[in-house]
LOVOLUM-688145 format. One record per residue (C-alpha): x, z, y; residue in three letters. Coordinates in steps of 0.02 Angstrom, whole numbers. Layout:
BEGIN
<rec><x>X</x><z>Z</z><y>Y</y><r>ALA</r></rec>
...
END
This chain:
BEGIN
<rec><x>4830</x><z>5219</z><y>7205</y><r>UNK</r></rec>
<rec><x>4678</x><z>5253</z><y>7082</y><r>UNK</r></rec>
<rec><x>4668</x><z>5080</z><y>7027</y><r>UNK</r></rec>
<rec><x>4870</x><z>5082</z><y>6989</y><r>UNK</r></rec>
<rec><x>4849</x><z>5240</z><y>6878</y><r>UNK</r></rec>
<rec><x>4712</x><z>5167</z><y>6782</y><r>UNK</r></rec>
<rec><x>4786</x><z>5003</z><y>6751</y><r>UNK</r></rec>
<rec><x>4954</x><z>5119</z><y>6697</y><r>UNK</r></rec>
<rec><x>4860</x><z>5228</z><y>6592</y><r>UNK</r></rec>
<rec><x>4763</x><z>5055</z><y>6510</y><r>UNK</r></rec>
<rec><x>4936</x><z>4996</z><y>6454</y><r>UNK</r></rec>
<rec><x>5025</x><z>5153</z><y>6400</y><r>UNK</r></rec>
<rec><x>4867</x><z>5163</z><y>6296</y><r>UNK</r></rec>
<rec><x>4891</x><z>5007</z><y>6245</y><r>UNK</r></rec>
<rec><x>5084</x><z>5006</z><y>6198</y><r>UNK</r></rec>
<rec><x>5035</x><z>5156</z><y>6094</y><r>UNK</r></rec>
<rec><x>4920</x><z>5078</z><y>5979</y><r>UNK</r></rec>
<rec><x>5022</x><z>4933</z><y>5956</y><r>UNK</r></rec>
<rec><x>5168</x><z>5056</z><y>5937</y><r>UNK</r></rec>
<rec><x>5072</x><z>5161</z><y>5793</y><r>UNK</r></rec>
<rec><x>4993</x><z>5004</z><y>5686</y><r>UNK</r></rec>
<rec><x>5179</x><z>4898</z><y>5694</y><r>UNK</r></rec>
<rec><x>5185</x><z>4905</z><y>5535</y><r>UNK</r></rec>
<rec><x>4985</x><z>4844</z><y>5484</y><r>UNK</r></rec>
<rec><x>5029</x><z>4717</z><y>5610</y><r>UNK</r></rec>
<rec><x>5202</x><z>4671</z><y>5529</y><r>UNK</r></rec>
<rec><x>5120</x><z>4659</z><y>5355</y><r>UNK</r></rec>
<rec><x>4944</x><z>4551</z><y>5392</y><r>UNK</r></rec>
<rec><x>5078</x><z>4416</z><y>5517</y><r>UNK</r></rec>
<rec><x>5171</x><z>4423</z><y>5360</y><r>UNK</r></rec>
<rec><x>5028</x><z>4391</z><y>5221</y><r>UNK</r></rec>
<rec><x>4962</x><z>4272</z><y>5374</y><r>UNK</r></rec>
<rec><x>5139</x><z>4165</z><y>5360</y><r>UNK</r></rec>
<rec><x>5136</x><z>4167</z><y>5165</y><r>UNK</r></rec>
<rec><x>4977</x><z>4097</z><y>5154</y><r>UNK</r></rec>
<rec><x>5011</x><z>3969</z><y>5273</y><r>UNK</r></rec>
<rec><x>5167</x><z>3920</z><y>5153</y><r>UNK</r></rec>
<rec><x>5088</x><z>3918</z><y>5002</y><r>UNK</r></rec>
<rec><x>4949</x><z>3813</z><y>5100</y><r>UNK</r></rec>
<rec><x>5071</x><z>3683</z><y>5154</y><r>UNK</r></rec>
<rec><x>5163</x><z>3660</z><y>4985</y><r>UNK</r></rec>
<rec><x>4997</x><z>3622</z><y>4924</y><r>UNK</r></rec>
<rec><x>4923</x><z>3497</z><y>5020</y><r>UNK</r></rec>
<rec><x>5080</x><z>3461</z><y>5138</y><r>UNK</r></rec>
<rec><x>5017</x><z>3516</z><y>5313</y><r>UNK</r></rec>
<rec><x>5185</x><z>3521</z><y>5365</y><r>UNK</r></rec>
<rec><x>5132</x><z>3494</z><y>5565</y><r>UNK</r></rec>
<rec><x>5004</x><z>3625</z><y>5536</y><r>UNK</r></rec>
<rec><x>5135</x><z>3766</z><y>5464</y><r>UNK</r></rec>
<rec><x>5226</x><z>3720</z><y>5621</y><r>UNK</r></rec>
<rec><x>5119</x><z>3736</z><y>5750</y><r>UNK</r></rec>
<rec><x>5035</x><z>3923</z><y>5662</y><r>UNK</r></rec>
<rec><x>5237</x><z>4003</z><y>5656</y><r>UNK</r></rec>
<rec><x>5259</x><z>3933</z><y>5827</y><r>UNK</r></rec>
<rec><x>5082</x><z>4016</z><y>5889</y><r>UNK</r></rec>
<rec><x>5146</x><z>4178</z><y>5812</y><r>UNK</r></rec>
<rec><x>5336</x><z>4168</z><y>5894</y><r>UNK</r></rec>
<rec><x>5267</x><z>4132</z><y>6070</y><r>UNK</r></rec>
<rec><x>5121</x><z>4269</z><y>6037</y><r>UNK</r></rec>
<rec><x>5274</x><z>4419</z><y>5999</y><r>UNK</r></rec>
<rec><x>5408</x><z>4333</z><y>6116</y><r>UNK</r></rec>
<rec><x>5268</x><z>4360</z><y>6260</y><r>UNK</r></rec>
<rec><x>5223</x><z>4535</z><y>6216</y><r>UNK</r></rec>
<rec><x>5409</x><z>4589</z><y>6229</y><r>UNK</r></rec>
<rec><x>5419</x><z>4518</z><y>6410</y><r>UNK</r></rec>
END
């Protein structure tokens, strides 16, 4: 019963941070993703710019389930 209200208390903690920085986090995925573009257009890493947006999809997609 202990350990289930500290684990609880660990991810409404959690949630909350996340929750309060969105928008720091929405902004550096953001600058992340540009850079990555501008970094494929100039040397044509195509497979790379792939594989970094679809890191970043299944990163959020798993922290909404």
């Amino acid at each position: 019963m202990v350990l289930t209200f500290i684990t609880s208390t660990i991810l409404v903690i959690s949630v909350l941070l996340v929750v309060s920085n969105l928008g720091t986090v929405a902004d550096d995925t953001a600058r992340a993703l540009r850079g990555a573009y501008f970094r494929m257009r100039a040397h044509g890493g195509l497979a790379s710019f792939v594989a970094f947006g679809v890191l970043w999809i299944t990163i959020f997609a798993l922290g909404f389930l």
